[in-house]
N, CA, C and O atoms as a DFTB+ gen file, in Angstrom:
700 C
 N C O
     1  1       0.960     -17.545     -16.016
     2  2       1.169     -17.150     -14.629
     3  2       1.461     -18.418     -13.818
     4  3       0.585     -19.272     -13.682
     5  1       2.910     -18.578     -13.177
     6  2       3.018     -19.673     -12.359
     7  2       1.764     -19.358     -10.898
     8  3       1.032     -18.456     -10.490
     9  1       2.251     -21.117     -10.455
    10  2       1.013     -20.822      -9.213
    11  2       1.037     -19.993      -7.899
    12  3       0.259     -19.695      -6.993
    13  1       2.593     -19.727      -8.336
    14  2       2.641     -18.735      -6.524
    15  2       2.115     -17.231      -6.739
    16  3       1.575     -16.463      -5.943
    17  1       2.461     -17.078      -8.100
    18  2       1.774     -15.475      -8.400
    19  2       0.324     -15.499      -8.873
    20  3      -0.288     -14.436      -8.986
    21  1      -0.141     -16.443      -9.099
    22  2      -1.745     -17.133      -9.236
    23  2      -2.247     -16.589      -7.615
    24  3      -3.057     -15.767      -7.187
    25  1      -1.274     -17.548      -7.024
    26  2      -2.054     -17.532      -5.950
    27  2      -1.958     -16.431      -4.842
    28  3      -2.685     -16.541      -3.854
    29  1      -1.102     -15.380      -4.956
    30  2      -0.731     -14.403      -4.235
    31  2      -1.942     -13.581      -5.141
    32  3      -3.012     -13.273      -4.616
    33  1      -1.641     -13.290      -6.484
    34  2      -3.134     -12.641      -7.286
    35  2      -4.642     -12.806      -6.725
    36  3      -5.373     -11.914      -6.294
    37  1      -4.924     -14.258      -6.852
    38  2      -6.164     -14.239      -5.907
    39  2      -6.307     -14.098      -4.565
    40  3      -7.427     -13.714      -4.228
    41  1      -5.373     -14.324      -3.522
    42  2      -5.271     -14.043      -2.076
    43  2      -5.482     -12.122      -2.155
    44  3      -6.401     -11.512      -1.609
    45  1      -4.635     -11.650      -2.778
    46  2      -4.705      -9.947      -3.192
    47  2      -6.276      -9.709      -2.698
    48  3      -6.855      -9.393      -1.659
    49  1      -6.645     -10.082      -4.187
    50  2      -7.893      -9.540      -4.057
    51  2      -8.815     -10.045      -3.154
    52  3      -9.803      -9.310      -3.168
    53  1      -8.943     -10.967      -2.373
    54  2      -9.874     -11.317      -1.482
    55  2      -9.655     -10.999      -0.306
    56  3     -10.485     -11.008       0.604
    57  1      -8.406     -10.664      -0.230
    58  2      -8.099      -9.606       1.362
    59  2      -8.551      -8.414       1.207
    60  3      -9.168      -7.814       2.087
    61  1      -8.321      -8.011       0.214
    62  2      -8.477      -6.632       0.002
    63  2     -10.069      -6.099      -0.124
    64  3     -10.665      -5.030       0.009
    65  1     -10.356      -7.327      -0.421
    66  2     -12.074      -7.113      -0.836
    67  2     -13.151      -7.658       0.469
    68  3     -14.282      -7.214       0.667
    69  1     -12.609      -8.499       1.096
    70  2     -13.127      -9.070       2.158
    71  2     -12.835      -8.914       3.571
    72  3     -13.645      -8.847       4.496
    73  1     -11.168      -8.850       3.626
    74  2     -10.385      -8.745       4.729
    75  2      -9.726      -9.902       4.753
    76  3      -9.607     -10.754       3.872
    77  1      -9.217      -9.847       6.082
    78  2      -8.068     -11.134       5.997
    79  2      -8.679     -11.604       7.134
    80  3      -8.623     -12.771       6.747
    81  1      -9.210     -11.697       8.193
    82  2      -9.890     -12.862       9.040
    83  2     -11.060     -13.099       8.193
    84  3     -11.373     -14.287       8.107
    85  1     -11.811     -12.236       7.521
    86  2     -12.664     -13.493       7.114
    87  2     -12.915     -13.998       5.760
    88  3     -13.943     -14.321       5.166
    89  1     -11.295     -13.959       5.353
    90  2     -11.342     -14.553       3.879
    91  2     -10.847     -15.785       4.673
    92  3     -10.539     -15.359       5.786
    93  1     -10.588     -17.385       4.597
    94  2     -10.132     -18.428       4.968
    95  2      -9.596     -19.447       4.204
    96  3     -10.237     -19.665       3.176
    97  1      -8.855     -19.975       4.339
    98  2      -7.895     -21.007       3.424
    99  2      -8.814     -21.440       2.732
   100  3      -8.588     -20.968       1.618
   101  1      -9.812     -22.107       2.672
   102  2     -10.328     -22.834       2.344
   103  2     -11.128     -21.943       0.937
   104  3     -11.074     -22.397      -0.206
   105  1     -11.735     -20.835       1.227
   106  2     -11.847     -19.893       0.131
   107  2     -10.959     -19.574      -0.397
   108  3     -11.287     -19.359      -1.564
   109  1      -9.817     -19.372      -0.229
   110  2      -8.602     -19.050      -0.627
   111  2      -8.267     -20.100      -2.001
   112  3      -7.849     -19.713      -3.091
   113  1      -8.618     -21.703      -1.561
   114  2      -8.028     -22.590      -2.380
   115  2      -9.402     -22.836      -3.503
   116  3      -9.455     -23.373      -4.610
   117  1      -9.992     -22.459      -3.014
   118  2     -11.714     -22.693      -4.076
   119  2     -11.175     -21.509      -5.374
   120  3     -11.040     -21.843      -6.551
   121  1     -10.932     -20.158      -4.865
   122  2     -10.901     -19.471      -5.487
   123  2      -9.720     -19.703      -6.879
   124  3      -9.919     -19.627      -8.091
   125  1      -8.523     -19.991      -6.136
   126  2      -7.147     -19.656      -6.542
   127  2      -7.398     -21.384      -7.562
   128  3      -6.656     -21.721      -8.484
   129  1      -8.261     -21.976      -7.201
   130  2      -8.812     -23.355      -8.208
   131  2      -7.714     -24.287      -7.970
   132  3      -7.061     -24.727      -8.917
   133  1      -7.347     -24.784      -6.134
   134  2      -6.118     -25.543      -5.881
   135  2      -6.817     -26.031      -4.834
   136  3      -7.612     -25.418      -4.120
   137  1      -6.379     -27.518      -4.755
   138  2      -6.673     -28.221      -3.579
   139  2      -6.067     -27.252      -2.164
   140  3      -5.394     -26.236      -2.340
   141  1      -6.392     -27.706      -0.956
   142  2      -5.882     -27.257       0.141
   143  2      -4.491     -27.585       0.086
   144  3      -3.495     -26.866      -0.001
   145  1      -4.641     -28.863       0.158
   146  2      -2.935     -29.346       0.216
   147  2      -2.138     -28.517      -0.683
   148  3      -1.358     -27.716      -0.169
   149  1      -2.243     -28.613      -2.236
   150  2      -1.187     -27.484      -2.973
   151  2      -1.518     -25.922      -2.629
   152  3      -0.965     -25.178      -3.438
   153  1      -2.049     -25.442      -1.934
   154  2      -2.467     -23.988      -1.648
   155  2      -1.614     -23.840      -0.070
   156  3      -0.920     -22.857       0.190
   157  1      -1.792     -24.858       0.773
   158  2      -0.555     -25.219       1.675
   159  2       0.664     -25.342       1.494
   160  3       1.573     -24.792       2.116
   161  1       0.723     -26.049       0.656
   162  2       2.359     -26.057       0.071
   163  2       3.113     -25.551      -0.567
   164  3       4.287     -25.880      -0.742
   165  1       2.219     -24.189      -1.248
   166  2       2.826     -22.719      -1.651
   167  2       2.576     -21.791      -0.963
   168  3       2.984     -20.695      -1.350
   169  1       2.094     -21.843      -0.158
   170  2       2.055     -20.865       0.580
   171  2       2.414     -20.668       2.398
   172  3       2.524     -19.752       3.212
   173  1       2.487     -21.983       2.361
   174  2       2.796     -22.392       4.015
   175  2       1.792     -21.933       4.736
   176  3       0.943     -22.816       4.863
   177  1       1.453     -20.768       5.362
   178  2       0.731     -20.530       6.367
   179  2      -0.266     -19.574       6.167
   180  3       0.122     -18.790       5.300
   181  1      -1.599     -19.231       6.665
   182  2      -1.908     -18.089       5.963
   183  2      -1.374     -16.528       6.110
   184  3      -1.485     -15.498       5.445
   185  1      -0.509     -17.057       7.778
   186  2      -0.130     -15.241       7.857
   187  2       1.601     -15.270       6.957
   188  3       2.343     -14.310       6.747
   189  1       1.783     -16.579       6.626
   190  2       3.292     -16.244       5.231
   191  2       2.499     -15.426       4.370
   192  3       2.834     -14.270       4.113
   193  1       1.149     -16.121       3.764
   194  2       0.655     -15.697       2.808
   195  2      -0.092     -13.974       2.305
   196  3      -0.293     -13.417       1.227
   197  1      -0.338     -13.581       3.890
   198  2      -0.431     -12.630       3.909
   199  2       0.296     -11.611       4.080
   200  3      -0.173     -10.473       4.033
   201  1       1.879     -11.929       4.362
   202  2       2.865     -11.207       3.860
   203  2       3.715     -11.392       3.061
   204  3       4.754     -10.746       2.924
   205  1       3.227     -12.589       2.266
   206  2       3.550     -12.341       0.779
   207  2       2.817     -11.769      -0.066
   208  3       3.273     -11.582      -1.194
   209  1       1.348     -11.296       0.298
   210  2       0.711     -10.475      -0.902
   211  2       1.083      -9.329      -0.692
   212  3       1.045      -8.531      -1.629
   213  1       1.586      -8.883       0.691
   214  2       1.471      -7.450       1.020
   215  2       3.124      -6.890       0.249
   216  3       3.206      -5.793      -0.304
   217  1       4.068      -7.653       0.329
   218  2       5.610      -7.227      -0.031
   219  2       4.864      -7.252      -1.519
   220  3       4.946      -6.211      -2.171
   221  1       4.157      -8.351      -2.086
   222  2       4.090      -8.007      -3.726
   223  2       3.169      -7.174      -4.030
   224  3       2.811      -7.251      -5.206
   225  1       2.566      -6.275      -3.295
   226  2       1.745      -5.224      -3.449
   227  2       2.652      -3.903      -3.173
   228  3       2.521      -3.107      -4.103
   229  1       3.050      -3.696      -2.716
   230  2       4.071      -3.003      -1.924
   231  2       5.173      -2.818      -3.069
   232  3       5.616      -1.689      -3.282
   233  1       5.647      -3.990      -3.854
   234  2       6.897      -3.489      -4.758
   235  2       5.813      -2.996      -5.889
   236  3       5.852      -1.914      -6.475
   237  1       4.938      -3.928      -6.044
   238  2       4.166      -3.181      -7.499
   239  2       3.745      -1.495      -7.373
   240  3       4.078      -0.707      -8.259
   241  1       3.024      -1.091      -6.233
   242  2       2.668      -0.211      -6.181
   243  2       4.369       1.614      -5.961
   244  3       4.419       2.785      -6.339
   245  1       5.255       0.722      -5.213
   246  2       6.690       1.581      -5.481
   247  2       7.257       1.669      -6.651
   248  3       7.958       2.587      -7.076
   249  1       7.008       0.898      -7.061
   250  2       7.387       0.700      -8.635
   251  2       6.856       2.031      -9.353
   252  3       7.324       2.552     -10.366
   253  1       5.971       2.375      -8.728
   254  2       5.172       3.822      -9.852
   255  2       6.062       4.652      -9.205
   256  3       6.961       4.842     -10.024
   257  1       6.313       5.256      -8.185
   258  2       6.720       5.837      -8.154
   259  2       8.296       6.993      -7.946
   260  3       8.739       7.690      -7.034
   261  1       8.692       6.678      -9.280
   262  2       9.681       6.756      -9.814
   263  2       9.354       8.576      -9.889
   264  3       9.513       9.038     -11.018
   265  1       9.118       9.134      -9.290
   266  2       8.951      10.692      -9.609
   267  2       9.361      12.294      -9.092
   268  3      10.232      12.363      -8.225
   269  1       8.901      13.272      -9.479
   270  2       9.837      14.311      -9.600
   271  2       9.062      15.331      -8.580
   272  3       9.614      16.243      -7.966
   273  1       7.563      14.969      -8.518
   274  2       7.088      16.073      -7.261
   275  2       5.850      15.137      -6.778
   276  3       5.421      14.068      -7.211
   277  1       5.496      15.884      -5.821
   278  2       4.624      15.685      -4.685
   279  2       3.152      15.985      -5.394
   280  3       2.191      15.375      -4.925
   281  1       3.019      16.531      -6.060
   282  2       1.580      16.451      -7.484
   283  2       1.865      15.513      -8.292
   284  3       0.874      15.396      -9.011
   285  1       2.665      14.751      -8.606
   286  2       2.708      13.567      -9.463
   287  2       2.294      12.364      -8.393
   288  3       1.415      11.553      -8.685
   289  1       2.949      12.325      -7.228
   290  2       2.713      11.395      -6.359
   291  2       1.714      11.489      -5.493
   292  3       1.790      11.051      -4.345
   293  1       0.663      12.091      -5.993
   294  2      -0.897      11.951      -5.589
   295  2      -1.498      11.853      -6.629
   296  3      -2.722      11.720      -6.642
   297  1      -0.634      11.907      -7.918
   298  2      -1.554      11.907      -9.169
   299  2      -1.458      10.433      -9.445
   300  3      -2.453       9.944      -9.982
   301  1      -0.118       9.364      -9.094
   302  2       0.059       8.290      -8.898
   303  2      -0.902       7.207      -8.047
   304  3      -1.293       6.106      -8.433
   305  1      -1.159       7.878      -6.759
   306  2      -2.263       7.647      -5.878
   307  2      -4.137       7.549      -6.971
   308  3      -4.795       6.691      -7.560
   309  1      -4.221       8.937      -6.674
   310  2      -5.449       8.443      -7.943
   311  2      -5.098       7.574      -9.091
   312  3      -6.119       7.028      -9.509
   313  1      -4.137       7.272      -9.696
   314  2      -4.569       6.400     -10.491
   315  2      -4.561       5.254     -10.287
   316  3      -5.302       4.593     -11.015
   317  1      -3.725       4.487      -9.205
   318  2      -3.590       3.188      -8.576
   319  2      -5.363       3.400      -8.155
   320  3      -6.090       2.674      -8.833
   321  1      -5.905       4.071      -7.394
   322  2      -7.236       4.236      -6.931
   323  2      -8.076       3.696      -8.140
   324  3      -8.848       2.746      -8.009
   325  1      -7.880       4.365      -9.340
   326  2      -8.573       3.950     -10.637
   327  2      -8.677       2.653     -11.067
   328  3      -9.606       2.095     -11.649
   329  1      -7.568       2.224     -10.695
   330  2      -7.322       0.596     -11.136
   331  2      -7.463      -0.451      -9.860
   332  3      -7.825      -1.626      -9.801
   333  1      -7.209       0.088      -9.296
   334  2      -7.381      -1.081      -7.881
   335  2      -8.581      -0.712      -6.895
   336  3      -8.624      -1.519      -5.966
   337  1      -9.353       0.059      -6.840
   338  2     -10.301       0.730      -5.818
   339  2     -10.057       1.349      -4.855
   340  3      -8.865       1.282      -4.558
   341  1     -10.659       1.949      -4.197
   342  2     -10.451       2.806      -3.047
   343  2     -11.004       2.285      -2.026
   344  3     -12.175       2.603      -1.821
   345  1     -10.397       1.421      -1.168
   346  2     -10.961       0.682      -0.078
   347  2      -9.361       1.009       1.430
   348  3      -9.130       0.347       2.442
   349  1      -8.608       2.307       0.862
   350  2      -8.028       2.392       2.578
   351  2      -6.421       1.686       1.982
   352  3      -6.557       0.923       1.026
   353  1      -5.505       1.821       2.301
   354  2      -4.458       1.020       2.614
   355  2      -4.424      -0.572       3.235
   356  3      -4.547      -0.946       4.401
   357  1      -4.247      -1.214       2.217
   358  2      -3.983      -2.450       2.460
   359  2      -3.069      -3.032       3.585
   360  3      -3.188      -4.152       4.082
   361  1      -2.053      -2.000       3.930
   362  2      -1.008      -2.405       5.146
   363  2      -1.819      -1.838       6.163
   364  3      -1.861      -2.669       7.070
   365  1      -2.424      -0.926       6.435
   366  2      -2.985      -0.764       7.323
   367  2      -4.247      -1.339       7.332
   368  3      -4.561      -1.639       8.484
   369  1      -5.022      -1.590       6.585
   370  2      -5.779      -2.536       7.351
   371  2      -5.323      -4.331       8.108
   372  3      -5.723      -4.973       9.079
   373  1      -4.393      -4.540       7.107
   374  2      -3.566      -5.866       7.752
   375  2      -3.623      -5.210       9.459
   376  3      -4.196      -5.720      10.421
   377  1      -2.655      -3.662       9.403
   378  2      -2.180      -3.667      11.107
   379  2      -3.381      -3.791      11.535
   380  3      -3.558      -4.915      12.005
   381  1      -4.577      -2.915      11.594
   382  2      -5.249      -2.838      11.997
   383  2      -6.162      -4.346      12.238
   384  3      -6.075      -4.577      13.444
   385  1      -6.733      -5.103      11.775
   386  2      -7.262      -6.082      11.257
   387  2      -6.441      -7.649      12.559
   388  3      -6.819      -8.559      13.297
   389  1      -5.445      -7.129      12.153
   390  2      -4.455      -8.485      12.965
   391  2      -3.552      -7.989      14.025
   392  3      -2.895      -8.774      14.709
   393  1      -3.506      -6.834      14.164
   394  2      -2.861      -6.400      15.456
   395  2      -1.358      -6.541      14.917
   396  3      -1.011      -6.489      13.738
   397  1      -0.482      -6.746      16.126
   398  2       0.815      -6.734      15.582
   399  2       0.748      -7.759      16.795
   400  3       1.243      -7.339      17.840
   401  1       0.257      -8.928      16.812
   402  2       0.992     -10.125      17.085
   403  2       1.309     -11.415      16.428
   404  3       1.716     -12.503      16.835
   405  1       0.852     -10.725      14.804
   406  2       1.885     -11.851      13.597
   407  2       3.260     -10.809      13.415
   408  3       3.281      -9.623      13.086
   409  1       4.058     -11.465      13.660
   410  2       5.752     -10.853      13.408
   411  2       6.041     -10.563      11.791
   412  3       6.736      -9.661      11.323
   413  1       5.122     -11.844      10.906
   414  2       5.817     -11.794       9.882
   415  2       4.894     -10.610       9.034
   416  3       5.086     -10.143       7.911
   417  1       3.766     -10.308      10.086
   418  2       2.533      -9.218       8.938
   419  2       3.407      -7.781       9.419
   420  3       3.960      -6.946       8.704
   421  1       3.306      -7.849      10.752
   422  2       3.955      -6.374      11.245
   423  2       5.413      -6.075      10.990
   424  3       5.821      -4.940      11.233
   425  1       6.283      -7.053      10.492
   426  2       7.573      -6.781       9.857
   427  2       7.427      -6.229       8.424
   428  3       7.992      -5.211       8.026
   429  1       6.696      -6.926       7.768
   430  2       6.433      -6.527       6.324
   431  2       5.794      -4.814       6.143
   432  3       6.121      -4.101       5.194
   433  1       5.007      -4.446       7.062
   434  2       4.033      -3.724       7.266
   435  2       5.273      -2.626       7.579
   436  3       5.255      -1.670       6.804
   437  1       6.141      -2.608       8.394
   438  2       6.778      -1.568       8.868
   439  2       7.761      -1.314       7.834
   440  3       8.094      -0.201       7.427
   441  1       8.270      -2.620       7.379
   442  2       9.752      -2.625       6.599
   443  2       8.582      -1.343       5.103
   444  3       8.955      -0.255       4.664
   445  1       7.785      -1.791       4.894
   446  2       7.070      -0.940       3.248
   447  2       6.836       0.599       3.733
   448  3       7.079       1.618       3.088
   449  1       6.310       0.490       5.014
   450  2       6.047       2.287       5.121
   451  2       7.403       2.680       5.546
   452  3       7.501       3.907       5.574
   453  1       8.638       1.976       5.934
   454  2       9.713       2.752       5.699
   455  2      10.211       3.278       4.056
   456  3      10.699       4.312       3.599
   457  1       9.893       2.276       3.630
   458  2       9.933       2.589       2.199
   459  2       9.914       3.377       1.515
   460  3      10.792       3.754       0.738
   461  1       8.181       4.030       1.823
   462  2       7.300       4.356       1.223
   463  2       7.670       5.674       1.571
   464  3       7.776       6.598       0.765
   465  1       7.906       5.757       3.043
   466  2       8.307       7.167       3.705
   467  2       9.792       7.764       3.052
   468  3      10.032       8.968       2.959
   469  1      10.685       6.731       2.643
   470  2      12.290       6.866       1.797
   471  2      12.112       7.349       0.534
   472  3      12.872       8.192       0.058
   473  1      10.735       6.679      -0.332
   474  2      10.376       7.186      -1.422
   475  2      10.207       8.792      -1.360
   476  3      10.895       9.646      -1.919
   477  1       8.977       8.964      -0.432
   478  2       8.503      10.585      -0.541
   479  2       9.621      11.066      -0.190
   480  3       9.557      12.168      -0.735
   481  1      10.885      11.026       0.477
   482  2      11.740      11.878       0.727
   483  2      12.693      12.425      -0.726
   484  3      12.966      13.463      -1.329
   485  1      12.883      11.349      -0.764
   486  2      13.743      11.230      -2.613
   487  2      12.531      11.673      -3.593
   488  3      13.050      12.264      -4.541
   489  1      11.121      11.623      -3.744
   490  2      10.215      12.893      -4.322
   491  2      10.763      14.123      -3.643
   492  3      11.664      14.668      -4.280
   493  1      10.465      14.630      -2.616
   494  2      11.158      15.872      -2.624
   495  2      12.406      16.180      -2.625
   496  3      12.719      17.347      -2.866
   497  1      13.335      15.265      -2.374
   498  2      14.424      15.827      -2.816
   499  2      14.552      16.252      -3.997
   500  3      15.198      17.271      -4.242
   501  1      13.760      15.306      -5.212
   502  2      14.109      15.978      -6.428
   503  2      13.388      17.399      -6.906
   504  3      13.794      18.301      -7.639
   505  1      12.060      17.198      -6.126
   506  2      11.425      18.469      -6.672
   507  2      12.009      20.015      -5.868
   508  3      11.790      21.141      -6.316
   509  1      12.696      19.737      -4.743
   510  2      13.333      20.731      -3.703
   511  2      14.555      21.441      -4.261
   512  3      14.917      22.574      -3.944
   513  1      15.297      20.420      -5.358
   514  2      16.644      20.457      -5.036
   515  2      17.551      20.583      -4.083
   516  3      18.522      21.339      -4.124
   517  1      17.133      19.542      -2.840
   518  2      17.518      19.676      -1.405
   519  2      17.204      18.749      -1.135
   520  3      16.468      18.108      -1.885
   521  1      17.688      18.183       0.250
   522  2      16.802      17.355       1.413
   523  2      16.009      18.105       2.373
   524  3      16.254      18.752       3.391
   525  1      14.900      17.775       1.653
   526  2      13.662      18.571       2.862
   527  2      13.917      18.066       4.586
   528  3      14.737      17.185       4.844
   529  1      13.226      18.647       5.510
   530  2      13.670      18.379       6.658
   531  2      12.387      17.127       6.754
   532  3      11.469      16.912       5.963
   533  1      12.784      16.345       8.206
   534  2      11.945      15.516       8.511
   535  2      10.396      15.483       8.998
   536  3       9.537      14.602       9.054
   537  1      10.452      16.891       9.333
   538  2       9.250      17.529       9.446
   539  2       8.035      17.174       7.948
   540  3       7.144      16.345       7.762
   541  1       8.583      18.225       7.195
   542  2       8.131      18.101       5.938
   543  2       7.736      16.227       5.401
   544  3       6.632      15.693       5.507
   545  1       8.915      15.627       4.889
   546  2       8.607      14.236       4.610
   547  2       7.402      13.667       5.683
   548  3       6.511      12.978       5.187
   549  1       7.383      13.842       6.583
   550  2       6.217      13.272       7.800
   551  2       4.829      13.752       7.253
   552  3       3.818      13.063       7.119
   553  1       5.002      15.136       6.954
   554  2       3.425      15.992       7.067
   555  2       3.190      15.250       5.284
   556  3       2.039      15.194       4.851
   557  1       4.121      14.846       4.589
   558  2       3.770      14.496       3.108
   559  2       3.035      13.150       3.315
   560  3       1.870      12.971       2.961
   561  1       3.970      12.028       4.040
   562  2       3.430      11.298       4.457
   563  2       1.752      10.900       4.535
   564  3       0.897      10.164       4.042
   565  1       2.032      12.237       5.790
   566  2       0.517      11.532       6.824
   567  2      -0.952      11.993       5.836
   568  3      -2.038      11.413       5.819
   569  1      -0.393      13.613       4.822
   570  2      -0.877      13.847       4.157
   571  2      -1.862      12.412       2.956
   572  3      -3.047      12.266       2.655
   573  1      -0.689      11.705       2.637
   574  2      -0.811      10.676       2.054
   575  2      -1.716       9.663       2.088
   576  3      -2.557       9.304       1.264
   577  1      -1.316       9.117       3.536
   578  2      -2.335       7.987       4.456
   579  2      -3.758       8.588       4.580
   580  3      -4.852       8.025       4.547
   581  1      -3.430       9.886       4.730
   582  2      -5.350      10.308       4.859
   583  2      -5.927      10.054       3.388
   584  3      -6.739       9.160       3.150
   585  1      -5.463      10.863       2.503
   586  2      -6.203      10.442       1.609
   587  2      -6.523       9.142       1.147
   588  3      -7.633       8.763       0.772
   589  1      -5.735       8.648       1.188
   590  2      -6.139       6.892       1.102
   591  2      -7.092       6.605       1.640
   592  3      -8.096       6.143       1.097
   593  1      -6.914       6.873       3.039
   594  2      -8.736       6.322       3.754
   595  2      -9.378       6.836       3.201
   596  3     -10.158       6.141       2.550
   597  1      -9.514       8.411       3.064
   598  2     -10.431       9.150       3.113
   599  2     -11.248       9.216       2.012
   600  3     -12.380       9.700       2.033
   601  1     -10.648       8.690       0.942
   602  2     -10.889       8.115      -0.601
   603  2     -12.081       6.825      -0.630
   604  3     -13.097       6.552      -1.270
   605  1     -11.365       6.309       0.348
   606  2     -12.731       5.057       0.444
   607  2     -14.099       5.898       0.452
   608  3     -14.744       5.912      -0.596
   609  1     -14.511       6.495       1.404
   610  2     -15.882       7.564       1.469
   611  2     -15.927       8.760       1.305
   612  3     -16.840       9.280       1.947
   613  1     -15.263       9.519       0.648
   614  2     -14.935      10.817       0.131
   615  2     -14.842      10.838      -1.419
   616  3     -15.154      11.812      -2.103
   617  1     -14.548      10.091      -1.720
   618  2     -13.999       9.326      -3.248
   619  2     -13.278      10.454      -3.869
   620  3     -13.305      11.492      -3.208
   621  1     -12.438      10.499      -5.344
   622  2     -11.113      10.703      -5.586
   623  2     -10.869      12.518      -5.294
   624  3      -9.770      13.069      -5.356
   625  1     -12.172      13.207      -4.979
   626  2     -11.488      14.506      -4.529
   627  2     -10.680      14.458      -3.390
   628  3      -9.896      15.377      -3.152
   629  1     -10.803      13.349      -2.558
   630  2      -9.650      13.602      -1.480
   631  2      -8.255      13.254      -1.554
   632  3      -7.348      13.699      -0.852
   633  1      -8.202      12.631      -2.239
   634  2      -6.723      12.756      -2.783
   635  2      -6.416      13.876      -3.520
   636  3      -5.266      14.281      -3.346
   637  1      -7.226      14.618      -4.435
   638  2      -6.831      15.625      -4.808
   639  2      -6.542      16.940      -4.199
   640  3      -5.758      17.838      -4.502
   641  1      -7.557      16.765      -3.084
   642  2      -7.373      17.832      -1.871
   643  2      -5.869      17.715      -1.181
   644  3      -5.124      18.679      -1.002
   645  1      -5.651      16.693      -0.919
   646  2      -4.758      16.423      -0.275
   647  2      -3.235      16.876      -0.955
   648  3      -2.150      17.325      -0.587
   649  1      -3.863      16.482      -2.071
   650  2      -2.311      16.363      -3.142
   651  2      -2.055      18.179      -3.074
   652  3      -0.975      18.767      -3.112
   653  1      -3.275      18.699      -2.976
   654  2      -3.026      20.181      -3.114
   655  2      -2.403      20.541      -2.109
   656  3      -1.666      21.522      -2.212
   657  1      -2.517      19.894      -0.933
   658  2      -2.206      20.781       0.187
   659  2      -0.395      20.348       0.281
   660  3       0.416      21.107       0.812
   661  1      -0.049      19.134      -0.282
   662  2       0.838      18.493      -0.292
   663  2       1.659      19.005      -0.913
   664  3       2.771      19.097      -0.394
   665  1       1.511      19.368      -1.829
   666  2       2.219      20.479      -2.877
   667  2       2.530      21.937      -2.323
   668  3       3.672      22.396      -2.303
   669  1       1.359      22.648      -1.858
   670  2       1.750      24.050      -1.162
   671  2       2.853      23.497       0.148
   672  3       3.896      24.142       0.038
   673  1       2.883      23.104       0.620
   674  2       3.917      22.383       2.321
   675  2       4.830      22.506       1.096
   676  3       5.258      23.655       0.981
   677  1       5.300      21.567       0.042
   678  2       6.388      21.558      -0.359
   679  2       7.185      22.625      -1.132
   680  3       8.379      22.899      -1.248
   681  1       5.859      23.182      -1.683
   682  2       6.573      24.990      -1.990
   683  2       6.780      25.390      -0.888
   684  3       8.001      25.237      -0.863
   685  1       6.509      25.819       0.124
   686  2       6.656      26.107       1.515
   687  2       8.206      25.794       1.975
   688  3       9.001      26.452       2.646
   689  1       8.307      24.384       1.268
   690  2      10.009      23.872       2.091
   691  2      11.069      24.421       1.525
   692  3      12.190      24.560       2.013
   693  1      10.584      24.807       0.214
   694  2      11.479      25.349      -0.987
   695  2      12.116      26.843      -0.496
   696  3      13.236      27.291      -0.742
   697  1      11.104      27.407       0.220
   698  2      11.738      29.118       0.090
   699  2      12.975      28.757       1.543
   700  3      13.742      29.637       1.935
């Protein structure tokens, strides 16, 4: 593993596990086993750094979902949950956490849930054989984001709840 994906790997998890104000460079470079200076000089700043873990979280986690319905893509959800924990959306706690007066967190942050929102549309398109309306993609969406939180203290039946309800809306779009 070179050191920028070293060090985006350990930044990952200590945002994610701690937060991002009070994880600090300085833990950052203890952890990632790099002086300050080379932990500076790959990473430039900490809010670069924190939207460089978030874009490489963001492609890893789109990367799954390559799929055909709206029950696969909550079944995708629980299993990222399985492997990574259930602690909430990582982009949203960034927004939340730092506000939107870092440009480079709230650009990253918006540019992935467009994404993410382009993804679920192209899920139902394939499972529709159509383009669902914008209505629909939204309610899949928001469907989505809840369970994520709601997973943190609900644990994995709420994604499954969700995925259910997510699925009937999309039979729903079908007739």
């Amino acid at each position: 593993m070179n050191i920028d994906a070293k060090l985006i790997s350990v930044a990952e998890e200590l945002f994610d596990r701690h937060g991002f104000n009070a994880t600090g460079m300085d833990r950052l470079a203890q952890a990632a086993g790099m002086s300050s200076r080379t932990l500076y000089k790959h990473a430039g700043s900490k809010n670069e750094l924190i939207a460089a873990v978030l874009m490489t979280r963001g492609q890893r986690f789109l990367q799954r979902l390559e799929l055909d319905s709206v029950a696969a893509l909550f079944d995708a959800l629980a299993s990222w949950m399985g492997e990574e924990g259930a602690r909430g959306c990582l982009f949203l706690r960034a927004q939340g956490e730092l506000g939107t007066a870092l440009p480079e967190v709230t650009e990253v942050v918006a540019a992935y849930k467009a994404r993410f929102s382009e993804t679920v549309r192209r899920i139902l398109t394939r499972q529709l054989g159509a383009s669902p309306d914008e209505e629909l993609v939204e309610q899949v969406v928001i469907l989505f984001e809840g369970a994520t939180a709601a997973a943190s203290y609900r644990g994995p039946a709420a994604v499954a709840t969700a995925g259910r309800a997510a699925t009937l809306l999309a039979q729903r779009g079908r007739a």
